[in-house]
Backbone as a chain_set.jsonl record, in Angstrom:
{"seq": "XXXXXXXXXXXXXXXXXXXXXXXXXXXXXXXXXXXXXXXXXXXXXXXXXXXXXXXXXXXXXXXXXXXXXXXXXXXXXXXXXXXXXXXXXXXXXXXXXXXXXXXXXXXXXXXXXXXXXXXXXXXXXXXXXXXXXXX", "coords": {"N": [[-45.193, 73.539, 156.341], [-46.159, 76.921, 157.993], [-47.1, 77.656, 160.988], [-48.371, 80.486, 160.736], [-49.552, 79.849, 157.678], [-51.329, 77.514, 158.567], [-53.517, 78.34, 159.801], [-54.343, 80.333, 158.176], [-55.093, 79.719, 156.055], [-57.252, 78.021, 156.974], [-59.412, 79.961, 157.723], [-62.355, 81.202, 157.584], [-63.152, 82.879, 155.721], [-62.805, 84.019, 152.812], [-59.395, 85.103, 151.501], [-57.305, 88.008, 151.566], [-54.941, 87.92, 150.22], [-52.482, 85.729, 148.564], [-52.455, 83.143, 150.411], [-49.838, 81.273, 150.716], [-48.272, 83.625, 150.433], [-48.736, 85.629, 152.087], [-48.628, 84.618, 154.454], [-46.017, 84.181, 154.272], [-45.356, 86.316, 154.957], [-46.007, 87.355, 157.595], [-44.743, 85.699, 158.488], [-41.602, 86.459, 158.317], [-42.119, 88.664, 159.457], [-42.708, 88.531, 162.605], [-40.531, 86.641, 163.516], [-37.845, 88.85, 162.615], [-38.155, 90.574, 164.519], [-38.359, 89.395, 166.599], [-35.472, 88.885, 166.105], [-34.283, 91.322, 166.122], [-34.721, 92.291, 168.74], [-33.445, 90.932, 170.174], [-31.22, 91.411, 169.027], [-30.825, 94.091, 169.7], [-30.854, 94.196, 172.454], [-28.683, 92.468, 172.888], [-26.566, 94.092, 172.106], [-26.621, 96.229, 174.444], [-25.45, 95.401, 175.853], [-23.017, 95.303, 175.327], [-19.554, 96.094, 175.087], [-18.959, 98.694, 173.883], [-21.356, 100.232, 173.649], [-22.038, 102.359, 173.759], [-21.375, 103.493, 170.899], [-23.391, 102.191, 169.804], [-25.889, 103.113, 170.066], [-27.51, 104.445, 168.025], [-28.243, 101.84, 166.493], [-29.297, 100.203, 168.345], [-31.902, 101.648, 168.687], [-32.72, 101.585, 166.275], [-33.085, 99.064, 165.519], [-35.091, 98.937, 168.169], [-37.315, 100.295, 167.046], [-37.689, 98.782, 164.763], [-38.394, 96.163, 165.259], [-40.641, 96.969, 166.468], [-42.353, 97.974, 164.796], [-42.377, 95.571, 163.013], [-43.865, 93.236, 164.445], [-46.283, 95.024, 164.412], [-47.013, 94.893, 161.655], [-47.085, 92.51, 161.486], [-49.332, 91.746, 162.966], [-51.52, 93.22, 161.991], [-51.648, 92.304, 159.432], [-52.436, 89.512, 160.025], [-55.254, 89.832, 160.544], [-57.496, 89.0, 159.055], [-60.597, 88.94, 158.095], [-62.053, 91.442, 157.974], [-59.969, 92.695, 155.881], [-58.405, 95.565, 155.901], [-57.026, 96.937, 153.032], [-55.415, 99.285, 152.129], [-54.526, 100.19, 154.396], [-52.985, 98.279, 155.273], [-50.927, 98.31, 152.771], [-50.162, 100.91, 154.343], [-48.759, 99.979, 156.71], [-46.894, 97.645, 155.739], [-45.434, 99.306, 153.732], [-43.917, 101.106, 155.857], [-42.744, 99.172, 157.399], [-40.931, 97.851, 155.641], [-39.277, 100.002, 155.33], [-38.653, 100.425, 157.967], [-36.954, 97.785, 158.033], [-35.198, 98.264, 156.161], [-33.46, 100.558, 157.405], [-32.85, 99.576, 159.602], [-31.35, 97.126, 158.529], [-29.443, 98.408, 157.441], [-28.068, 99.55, 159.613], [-26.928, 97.894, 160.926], [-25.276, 96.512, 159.376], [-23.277, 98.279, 159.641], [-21.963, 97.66, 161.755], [-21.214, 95.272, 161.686], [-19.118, 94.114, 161.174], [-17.467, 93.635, 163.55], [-19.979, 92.553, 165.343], [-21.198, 89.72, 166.013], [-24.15, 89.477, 165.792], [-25.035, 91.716, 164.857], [-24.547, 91.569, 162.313], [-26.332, 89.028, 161.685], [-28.526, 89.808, 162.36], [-29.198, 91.582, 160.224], [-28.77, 90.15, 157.862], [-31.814, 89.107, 158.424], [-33.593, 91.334, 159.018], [-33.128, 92.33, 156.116], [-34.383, 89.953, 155.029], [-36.966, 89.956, 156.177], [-37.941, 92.441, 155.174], [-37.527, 92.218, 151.975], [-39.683, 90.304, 152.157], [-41.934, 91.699, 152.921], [-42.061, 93.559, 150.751], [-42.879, 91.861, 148.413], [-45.244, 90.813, 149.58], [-46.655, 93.724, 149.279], [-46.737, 93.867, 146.724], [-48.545, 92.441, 146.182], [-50.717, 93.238, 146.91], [-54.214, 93.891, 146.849], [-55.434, 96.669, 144.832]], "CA": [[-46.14, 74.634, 156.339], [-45.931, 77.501, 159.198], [-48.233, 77.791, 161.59], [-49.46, 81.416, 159.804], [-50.385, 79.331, 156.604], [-52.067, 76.676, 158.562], [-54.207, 79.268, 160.771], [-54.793, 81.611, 156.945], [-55.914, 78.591, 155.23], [-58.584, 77.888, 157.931], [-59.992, 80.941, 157.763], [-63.332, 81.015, 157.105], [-63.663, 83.797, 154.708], [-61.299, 84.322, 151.26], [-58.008, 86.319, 152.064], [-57.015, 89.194, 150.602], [-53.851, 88.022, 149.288], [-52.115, 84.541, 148.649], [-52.266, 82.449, 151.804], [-48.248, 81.491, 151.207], [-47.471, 85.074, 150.063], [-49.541, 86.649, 153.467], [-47.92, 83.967, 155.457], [-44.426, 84.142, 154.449], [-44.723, 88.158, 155.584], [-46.793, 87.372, 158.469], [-43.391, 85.002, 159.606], [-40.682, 87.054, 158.988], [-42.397, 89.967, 160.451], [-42.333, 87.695, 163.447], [-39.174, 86.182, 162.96], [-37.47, 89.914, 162.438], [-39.259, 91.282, 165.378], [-37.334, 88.687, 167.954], [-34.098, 88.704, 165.786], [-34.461, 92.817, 166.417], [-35.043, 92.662, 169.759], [-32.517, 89.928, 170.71], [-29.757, 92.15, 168.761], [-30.866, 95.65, 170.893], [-30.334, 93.459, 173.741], [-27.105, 91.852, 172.666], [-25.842, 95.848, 171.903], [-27.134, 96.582, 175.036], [-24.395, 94.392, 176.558], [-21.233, 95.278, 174.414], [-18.468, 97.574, 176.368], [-18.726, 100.125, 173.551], [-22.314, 100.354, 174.0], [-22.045, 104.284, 172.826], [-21.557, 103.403, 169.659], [-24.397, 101.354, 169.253], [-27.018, 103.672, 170.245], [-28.046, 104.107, 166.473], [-28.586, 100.915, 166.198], [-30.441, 99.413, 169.45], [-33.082, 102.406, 168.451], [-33.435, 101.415, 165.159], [-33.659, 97.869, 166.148], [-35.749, 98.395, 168.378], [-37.858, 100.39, 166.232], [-38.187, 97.588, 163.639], [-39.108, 95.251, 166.047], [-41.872, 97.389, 167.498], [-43.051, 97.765, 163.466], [-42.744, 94.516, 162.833], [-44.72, 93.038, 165.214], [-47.804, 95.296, 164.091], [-47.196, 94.421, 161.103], [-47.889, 90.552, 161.415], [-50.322, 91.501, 163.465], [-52.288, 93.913, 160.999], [-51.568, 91.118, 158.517], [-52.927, 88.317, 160.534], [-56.557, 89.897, 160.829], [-58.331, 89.252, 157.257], [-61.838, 88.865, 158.911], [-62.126, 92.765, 157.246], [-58.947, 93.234, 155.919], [-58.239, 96.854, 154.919], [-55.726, 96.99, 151.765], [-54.92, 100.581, 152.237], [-53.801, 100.439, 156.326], [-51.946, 96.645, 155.206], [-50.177, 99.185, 152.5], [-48.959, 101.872, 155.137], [-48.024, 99.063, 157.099], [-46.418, 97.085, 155.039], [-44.498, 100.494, 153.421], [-43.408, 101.27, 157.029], [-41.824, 97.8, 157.852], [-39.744, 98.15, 154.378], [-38.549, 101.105, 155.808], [-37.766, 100.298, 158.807], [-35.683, 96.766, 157.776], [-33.964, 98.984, 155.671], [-32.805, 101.096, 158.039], [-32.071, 98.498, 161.01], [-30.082, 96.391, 157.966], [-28.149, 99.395, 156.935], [-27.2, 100.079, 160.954], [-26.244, 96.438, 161.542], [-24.342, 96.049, 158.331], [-22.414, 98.916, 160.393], [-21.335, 96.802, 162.951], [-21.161, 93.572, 161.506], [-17.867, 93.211, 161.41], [-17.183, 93.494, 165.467], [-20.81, 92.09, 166.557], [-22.172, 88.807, 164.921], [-25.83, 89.246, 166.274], [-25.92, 92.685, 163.656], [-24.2, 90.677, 160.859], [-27.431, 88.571, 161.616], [-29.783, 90.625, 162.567], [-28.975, 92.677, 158.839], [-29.57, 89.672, 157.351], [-32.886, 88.631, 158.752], [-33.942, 92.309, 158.081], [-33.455, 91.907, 154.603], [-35.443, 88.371, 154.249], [-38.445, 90.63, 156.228], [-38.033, 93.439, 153.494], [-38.332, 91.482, 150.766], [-41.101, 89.887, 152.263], [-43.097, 93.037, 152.609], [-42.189, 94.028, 149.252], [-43.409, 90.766, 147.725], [-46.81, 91.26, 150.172], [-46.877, 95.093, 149.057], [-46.941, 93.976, 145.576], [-49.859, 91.378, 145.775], [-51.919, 94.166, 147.467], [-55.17, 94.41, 146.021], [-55.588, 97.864, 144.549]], "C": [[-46.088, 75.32, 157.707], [-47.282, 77.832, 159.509], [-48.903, 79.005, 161.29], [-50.072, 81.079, 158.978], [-51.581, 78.83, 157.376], [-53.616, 77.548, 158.996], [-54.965, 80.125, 158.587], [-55.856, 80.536, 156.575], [-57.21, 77.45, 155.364], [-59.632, 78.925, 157.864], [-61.389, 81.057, 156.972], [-63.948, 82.136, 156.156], [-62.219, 84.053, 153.784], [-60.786, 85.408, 151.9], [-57.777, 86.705, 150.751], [-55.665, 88.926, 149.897], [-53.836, 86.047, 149.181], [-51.772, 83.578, 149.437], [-50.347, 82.506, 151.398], [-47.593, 82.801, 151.203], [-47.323, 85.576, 151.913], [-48.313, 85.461, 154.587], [-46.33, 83.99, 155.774], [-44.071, 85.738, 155.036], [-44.643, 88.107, 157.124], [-45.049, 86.569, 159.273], [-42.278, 85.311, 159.365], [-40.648, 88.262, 159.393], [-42.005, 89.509, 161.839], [-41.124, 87.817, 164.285], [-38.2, 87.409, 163.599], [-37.674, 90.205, 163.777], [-38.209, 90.446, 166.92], [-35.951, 89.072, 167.711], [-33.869, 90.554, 166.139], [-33.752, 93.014, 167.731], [-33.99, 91.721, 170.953], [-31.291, 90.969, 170.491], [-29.597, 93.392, 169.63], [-30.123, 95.066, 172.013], [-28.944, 93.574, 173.891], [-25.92, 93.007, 172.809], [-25.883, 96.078, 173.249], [-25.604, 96.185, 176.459], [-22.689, 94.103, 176.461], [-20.75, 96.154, 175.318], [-18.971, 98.547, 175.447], [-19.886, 100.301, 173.081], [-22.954, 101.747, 173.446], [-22.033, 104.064, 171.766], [-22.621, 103.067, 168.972], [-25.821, 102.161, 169.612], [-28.054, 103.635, 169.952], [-28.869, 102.604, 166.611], [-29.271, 100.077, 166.831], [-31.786, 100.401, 168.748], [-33.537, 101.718, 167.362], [-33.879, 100.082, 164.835], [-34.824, 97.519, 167.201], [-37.473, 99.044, 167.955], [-38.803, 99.614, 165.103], [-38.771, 96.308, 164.617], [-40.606, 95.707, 166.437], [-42.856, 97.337, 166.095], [-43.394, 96.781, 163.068], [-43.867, 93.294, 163.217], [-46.176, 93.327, 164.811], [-47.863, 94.885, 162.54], [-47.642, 92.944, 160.685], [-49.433, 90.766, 161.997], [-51.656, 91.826, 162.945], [-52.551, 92.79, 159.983], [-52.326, 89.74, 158.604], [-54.769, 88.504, 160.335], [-57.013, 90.249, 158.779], [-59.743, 89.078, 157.322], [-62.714, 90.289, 157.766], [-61.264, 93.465, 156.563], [-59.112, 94.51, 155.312], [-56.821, 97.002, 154.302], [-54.88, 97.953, 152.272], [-53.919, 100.937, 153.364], [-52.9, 98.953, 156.06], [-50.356, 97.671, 154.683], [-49.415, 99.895, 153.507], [-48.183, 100.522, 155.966], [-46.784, 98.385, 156.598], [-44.818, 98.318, 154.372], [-43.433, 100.802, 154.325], [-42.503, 100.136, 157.684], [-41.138, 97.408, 156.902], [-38.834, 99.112, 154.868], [-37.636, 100.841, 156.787], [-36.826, 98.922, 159.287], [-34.672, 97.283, 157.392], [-32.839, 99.8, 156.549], [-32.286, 100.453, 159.223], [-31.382, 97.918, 160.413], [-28.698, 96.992, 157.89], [-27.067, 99.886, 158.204], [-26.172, 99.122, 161.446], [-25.413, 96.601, 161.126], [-22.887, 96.98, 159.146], [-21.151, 98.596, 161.284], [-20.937, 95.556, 162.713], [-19.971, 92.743, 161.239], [-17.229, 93.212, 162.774], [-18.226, 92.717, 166.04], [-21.236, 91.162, 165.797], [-23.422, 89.111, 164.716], [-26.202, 90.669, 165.078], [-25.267, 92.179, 162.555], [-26.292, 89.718, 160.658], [-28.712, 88.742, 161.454], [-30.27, 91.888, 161.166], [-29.485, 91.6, 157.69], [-31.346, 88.706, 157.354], [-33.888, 90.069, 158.573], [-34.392, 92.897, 156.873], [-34.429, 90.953, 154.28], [-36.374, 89.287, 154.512], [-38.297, 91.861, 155.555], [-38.428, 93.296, 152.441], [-39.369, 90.612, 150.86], [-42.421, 90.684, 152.087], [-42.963, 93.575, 151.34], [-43.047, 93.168, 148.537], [-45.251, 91.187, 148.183], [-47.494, 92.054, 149.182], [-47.732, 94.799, 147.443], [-47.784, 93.223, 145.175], [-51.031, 91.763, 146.466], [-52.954, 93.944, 146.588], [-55.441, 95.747, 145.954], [-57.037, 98.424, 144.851]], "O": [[-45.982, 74.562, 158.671], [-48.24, 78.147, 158.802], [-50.116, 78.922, 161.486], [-51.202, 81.563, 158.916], [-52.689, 79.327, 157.175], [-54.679, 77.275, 158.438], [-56.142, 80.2, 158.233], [-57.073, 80.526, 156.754], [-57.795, 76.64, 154.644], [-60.801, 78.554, 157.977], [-61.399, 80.989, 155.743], [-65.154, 82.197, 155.917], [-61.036, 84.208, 154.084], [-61.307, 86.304, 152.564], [-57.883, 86.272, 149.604], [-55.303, 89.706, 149.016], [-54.726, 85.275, 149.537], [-50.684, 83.053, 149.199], [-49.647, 83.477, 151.686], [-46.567, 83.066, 151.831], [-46.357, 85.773, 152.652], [-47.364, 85.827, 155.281], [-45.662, 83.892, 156.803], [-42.996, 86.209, 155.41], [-43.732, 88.548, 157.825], [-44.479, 86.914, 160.308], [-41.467, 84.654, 160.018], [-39.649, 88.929, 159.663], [-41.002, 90.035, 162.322], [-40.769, 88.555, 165.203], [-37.751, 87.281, 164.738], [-36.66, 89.694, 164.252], [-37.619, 90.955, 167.872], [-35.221, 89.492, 168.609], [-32.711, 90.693, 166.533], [-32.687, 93.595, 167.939], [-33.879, 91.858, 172.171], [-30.537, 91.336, 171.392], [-28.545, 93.718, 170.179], [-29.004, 95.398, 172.405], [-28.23, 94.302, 174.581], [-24.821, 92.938, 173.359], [-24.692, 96.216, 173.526], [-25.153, 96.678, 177.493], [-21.786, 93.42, 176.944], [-21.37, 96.822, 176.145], [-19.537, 99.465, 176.04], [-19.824, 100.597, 171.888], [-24.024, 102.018, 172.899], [-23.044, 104.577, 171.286], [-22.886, 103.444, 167.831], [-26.86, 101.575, 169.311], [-29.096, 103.277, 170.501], [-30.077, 102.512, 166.827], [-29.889, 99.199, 166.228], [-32.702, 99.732, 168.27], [-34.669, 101.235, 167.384], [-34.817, 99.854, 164.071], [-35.404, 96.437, 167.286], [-38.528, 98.543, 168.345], [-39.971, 99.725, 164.731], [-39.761, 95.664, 164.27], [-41.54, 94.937, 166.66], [-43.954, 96.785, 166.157], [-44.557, 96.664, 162.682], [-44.526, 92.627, 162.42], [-47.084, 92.496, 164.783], [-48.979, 94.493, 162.202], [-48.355, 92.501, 159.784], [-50.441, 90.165, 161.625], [-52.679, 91.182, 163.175], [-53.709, 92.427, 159.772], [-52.72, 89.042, 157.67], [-55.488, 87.547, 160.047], [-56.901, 91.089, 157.887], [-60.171, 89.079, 156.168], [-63.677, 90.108, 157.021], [-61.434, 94.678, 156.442], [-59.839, 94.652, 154.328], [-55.76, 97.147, 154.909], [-53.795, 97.682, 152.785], [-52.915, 101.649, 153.344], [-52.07, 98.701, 156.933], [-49.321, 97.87, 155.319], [-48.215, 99.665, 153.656], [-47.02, 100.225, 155.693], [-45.695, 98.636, 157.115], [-43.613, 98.139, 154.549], [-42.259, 100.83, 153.956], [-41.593, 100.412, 158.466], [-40.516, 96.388, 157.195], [-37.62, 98.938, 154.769], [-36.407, 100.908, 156.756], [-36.197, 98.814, 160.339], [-33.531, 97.111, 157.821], [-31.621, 99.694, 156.403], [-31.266, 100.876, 159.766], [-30.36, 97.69, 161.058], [-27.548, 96.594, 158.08], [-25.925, 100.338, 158.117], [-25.111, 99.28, 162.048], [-24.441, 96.874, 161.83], [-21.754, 96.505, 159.227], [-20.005, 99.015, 161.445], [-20.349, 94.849, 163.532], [-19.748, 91.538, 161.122], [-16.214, 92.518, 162.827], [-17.94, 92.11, 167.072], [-21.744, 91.561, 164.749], [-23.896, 89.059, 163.581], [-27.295, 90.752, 164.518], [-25.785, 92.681, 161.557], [-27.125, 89.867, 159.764], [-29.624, 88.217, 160.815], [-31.202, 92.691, 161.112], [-30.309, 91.887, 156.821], [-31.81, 87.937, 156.512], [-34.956, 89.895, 157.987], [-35.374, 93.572, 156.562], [-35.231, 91.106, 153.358], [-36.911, 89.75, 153.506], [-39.474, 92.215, 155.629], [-39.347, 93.883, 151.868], [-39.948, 90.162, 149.871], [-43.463, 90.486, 151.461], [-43.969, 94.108, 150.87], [-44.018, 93.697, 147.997], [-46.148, 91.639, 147.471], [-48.416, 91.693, 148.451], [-48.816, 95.244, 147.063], [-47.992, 93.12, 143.966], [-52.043, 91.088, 146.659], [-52.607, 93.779, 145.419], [-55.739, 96.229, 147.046], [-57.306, 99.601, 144.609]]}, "num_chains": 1, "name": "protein.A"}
């Protein structure tokens, strides 16, 4: 059990979604969010550095999304559905588009082979979330 469940499942007032659902977003928002911000880096550090422009931005983009997203996610005290939604919408988006930059590269740089698929897991995490919104 990850330390988001254990922390949800303490919580002294009913959550808005499925403790494992909320939790499994809540950790590869996380998750994503380092693996992001490790790969900008890593780009950051290649000789052909120009090329990768695209892709530190949009990495570090998703990282910066990600992040609020766990963090939006984490507070269920009051949760608001609606602002989880944009959230949530917005950190689909922008996996998609940091997977699709990696996948770019991923045959010269491991770290966006990696970083494309850790993207994806937090995509389909927020989808899964998205879709156990309460309306």
């Amino acid at each position: 059990m990850s330390r988001a469940q254990q922390m949800l499942e303490t919580h002294p007032r009913a959550l808005s979604l499925e403790a494992s659902v909320l939790a499994a977003c809540i950790d590869e928002c996380f998750v994503c969010a380092q693996t992001c911000t490790a790969c900008a880096d890593a780009d950051l550090g290649e000789p052909d550095v120009e090329t990768l422009l695209r892709c530190i931005t949009l990495c570090l983009n998703c990282s910066d999304i990600c992040l609020s997203t766990g963090g939006v996610l984490s507070r269920q005290t009051e949760f608001v559905p609606d602002q989880a939604r944009i959230v949530l919408e917005a950190c689909i988006d922008a996996c998609r588009r940091s997977a699709e930059e990696c996948d770019h590269h991923a045959q010269h740089h491991e770290h966006c082979r990696i970083c494309a698929e850790e993207c994806r897991r937090c995509e389909e995490a927020c989808a899964v979330a998205l879709l156990a919104l309460p309306t």
